[in-house]
N, C-alpha and C positions, 0 to 999 in steps of 0.2 A: 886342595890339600890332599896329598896321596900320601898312605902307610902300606907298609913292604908286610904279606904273611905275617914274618919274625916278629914285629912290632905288634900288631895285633895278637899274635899269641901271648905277645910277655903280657898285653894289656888285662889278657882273660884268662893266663894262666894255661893255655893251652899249648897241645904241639903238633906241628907241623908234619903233615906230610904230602912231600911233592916241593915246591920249590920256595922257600927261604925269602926270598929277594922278591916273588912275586908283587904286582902293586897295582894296588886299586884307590878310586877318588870318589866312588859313590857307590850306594845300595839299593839293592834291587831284589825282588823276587826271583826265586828261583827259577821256572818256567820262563820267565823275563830277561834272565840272566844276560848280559853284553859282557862284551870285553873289556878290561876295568873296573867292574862290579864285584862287588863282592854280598854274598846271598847265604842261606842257611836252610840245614835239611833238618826239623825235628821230629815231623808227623810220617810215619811210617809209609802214608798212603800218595806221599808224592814223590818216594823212591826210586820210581822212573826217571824224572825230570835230570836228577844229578848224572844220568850217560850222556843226553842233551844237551845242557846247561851251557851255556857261552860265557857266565861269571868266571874270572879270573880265580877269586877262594871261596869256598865254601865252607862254611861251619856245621861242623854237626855231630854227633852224639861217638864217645867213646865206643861205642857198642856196634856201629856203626862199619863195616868191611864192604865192599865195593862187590857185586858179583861181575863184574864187564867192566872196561877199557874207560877211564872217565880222563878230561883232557883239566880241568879245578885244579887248584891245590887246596889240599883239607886243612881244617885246624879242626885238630880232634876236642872236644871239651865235655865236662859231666854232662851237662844240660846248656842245647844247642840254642833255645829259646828262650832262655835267661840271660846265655850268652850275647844271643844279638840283643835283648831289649836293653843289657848292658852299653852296647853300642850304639843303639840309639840315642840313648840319653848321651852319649859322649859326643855324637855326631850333633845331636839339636842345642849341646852346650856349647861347642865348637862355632856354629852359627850365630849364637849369640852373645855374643862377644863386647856389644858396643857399650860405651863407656863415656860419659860427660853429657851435661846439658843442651838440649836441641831449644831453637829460639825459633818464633817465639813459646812459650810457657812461662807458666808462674809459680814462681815461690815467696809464700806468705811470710811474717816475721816469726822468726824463732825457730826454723827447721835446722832441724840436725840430720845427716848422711853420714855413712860411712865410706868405704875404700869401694873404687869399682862401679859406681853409680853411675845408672844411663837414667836420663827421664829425656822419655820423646817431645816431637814438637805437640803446640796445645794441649798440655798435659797441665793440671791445676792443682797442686797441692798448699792445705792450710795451714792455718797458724797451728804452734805447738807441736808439730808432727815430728817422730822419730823413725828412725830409718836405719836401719844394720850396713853392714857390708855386704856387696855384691848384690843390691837390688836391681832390678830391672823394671823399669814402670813406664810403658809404650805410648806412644801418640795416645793423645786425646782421652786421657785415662784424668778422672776425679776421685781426688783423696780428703777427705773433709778433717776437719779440727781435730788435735789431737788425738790423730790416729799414730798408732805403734804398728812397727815394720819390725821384723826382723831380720837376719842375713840370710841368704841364698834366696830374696822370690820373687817371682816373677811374677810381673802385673801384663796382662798383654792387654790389645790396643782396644778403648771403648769402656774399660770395667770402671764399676763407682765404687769406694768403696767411704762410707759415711762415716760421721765424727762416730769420735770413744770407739772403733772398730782395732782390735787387736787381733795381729798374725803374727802368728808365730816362726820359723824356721824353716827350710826349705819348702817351703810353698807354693803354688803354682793359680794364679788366678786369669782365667780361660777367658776372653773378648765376649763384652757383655754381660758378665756376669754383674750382681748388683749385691751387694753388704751392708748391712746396719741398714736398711731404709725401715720406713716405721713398719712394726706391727698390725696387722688387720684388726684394732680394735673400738668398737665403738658402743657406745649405751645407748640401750632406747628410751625412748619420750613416751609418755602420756599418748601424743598426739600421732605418734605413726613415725617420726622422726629420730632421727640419730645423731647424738652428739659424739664427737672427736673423745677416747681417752690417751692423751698423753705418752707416749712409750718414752722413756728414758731412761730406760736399760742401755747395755748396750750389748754386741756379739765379741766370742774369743774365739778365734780360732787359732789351735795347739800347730804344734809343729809337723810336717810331714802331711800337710792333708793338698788334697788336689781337686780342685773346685771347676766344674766344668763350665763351656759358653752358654750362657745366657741363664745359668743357676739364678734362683736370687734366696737370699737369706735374711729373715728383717731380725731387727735389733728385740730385744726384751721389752714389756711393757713397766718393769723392774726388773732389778739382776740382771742375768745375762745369759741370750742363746748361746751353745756350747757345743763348739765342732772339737773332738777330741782328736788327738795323735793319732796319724795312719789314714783319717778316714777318705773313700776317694766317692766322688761325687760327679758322675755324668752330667751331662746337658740339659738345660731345663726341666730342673728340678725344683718345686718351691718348698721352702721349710720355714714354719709360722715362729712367731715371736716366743720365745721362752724353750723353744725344741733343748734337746741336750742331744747327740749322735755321740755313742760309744768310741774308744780306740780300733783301728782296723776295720770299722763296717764300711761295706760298699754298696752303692746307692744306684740304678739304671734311670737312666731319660725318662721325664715324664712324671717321676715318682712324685706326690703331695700328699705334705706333713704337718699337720694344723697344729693349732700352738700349745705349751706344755705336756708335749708327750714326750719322754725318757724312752732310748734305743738303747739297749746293752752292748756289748764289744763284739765284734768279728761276727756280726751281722751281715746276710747277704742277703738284699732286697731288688725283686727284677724291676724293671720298666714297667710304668705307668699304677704302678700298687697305692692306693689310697690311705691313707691312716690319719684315722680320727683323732681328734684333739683329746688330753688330759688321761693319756692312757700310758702303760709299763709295757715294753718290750723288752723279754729278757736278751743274755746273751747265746752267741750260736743259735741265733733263730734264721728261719732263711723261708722268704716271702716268693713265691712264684710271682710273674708279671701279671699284671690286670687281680689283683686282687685285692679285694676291701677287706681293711682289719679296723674292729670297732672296741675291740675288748682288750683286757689285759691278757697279754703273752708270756709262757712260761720259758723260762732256759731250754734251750734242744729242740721248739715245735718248728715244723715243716709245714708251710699252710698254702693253700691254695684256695678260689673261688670269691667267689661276694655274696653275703658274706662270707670270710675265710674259715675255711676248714682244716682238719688237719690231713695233709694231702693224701692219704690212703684210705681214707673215706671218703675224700670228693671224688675218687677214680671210680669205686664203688657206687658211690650214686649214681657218677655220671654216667653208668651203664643204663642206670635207670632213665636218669633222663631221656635218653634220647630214644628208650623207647615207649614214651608214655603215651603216645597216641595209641599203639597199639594196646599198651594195658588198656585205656579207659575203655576202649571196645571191646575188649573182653571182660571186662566189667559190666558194661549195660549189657554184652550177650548173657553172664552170669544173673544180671536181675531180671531179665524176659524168661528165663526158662525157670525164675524158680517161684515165677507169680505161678 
């Protein structure tokens, strides 16, 4: 599929300079750049690359004037990197396109779809299930009992997603990932042993959230885990039965979330950060990577370390730290000279 300059700028609002009619059928980096590509300059620091560049157009920033001879044709836009991630999403909607039932799979009694529905081969959906318009649900994907879909989402190939599990609207659920499975809960025995408690709760997930490969999310032990609007959620990430995750918070690889803990809104949480079960995280909190949080979080803190600190004091320690071997020997120099 090839688009001309012109047509890419109506798409982003943008304008053209250099040639109109120019046409490209794929994207690429810009150091990368070929002939027919089309690539995008946002970060000041690869400024060079656009004299070089063998991409057909280039995207990039209003502000943006050429000091030297460039062979591109530009589309000027506000923000050159909202602009292209714009077009990605048009380019990877473009892609997936496909549409009707692949054979063999299964559909149980009483499913409902909408307009636009692909479901891949060995692909297993239950009884009572509802399904919007323009789903997409890939090879080898399980979707258990009265589960609700909404329109625009995409299931890709391998993801389970278990009974009573509700999604919402344009959603995005990544290969491998796993929904509603039970909850980590169990009671102990007298004797040393654990018995199974029950979860039959179930998970909602709101509209707009984008759940990475190989997440998993278990259902409620009652009620219901709760992925709010916005939230976006990296790669193997586990979050325990009963979690709530605010609107807009984003979540890095690795992260684990034990169950009944409340995450406020427009939370930013790095890679691999730990958090303890039956705790309050307010909103606009923002968790540095590798850090364990055990206590309850107020609106606005900044935290870093294990346990978590507030990060302008773990800086300040960690000066300390790292030179404590030195202190202690000057410590037992200070207790020999003052025997």
């Amino acid at each position: 599929m090839k688009f001309t300059a012109e047509q890419i700028a109506g798409i982003l609002e943008g304008e053209v300079v250099g040639n109109p009619n120019a046409e490209v059928s794929k994207l690429t980096k810009i150091e990368e750049g070929v002939e027919g590509s089309l690539t995008f300059l946002a970060n000041p620091k690869y400024n060079n690359h656009i004299y070089t560049t063998k991409a057909t157009i280039t995207i990039v920033n209003t502000t943006f004037f050429p000091e030297g001879e460039i062979a591109t044709t530009l589309i000027k836009v506000a923000d050159a990197y909202l602009a292209f991630s714009k077009l990605l999403a048009f380019y990877a909607d473009a892609k997936g396109t496909k549409v009707g039932i692949e054979q063999p799979s299964v559909l149980s009694e009483n499913v409902k779809y909408g307009d636009n529905f692909y479901l891949g081969s060995f692909a297993y959906i239950g009884v009572n299930v509802t399904i919007g318009n323009d789903v997409k649900i890939h090879p080898n994907c399980f979707i258990g009992d009265n589960v609700v879909i909404g329109n625009n989402v995409t299931i890709f190939a391998g993801a389970k997603v278990f009974s009573e599990t509700e999604i919402g609207n344009n959603c995005a659920i990544h290969s491998g990932a796993v929904l509603g499975a039970d909850g980590f809960g169990f009671a102990p025995n007298p004797d040393g042993t654990f018995s199974k408690i029950p979860q039959i709760g179930n998970l909602i997930i709101e509209d707009n959230v984008n759940i990475g490969a190989c997440t998993t999310i278990d259902r409620a032990t009652m009620g219901s885990t709760i992925i709010r609007k916005g939230v976006k959620l990296d790669n193997q990430i586990q979050i325990g039965h009963n979690v709530e995750i605010g609107e807009n918070t984003v979540i890095a690889a690795l992260t684990g979330i034990a169950g009944s803990t409340k995450i406020g809104h427009n939370c930013m949480i790095g890679g691999q950060v730990g958090i303890a079960g039956h705790i309050t995280i307010g909103n606009n909190v923002r968790i540095q990577g590798q850090s364990g949080v055990s206590r309850n979080i107020k609106d606005g803190e900044f935290l870093q370390g294990t346990p978590s600190l507030d990060y302008k004091d773990y800086y300040k320690s960690y000066v300390h730290f790292k030179n404590l071997p030195t202190i202690v020997k000057e410590i037992e120099k200070l207790k020999k000279n003052s025997k």
